[in-house]
VEXPA-935372 format. One record per residue: y, x, z of N, C-alpha, C, O in turn. Coordinates in steps of 0.1 Angstrom, whole numbers, plus 2048, in hexadecimal, padded with zeros to 3 digits. Layout:
<atoms>
YXZYXZYXZYXZ...
</atoms>
This chain:
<atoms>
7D08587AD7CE8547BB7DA8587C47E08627C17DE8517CC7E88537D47E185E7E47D785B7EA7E88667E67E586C7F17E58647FD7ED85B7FD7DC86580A7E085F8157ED86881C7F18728177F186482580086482980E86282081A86482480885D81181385C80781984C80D81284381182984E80C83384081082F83980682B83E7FC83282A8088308207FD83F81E7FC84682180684681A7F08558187F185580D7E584F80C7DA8618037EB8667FC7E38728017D787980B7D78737F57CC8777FD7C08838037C088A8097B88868007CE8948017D289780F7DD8A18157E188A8127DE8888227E388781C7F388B8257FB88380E7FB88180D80587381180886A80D80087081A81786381681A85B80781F85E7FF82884D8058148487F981A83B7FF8238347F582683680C82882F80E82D82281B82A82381E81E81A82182F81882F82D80982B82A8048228327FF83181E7F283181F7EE83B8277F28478277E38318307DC83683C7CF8408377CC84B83A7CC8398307BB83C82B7B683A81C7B582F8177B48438177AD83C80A79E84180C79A84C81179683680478A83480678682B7F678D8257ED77782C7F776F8257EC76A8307E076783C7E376982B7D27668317C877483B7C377F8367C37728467C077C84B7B97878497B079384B7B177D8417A578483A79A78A82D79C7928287947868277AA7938197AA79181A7B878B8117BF7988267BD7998257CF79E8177D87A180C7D379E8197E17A280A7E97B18167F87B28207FE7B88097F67C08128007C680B8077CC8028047C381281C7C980A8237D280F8297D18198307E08078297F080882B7F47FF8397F07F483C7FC80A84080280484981080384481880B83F8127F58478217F084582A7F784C8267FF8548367F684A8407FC8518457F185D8497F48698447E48578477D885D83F7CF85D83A7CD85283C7C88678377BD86683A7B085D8447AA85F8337AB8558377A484A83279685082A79385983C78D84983877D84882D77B84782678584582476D84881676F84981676A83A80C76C83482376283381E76082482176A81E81B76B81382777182182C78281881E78981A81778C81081978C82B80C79282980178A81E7F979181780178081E7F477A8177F47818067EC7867FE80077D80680277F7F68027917F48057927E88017987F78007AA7F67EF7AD7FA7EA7B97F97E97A57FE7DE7A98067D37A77F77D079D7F07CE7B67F67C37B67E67CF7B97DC7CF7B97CF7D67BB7E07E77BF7D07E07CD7D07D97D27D97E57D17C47E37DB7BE7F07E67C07FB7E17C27EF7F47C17F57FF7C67FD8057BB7FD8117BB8057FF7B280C80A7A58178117AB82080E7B381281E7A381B8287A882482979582282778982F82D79C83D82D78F83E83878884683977F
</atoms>
């Protein structure tokens, strides 16, 4: 599980934005992330339900 206030970072060590909240079942939490930036609306569509892998 990822901590809330953990940064989201690209593979390139940029931040894409900080989890706010995690919530749901333990075993397959749900997590809500504020962007760092406001994203394109086809960039947002396509991230929106993606999955959270940590490296």
């Amino acid at each position: 599980m990822v901590p809330e206030g953990s940064d989201l970072r690209t593979d390139v060590g940029g931040v894409r934005g900080r989890v706010v909240r995690v919530f749901g079942p333990v075993a397959r939490p749900y997590y809500s992330i504020r962007l760092a930036r406001p994203l394109p609306l086809p960039e947002a569509a396509r991230i929106v339900g993606a999955s959270v892998v940590r490296g």
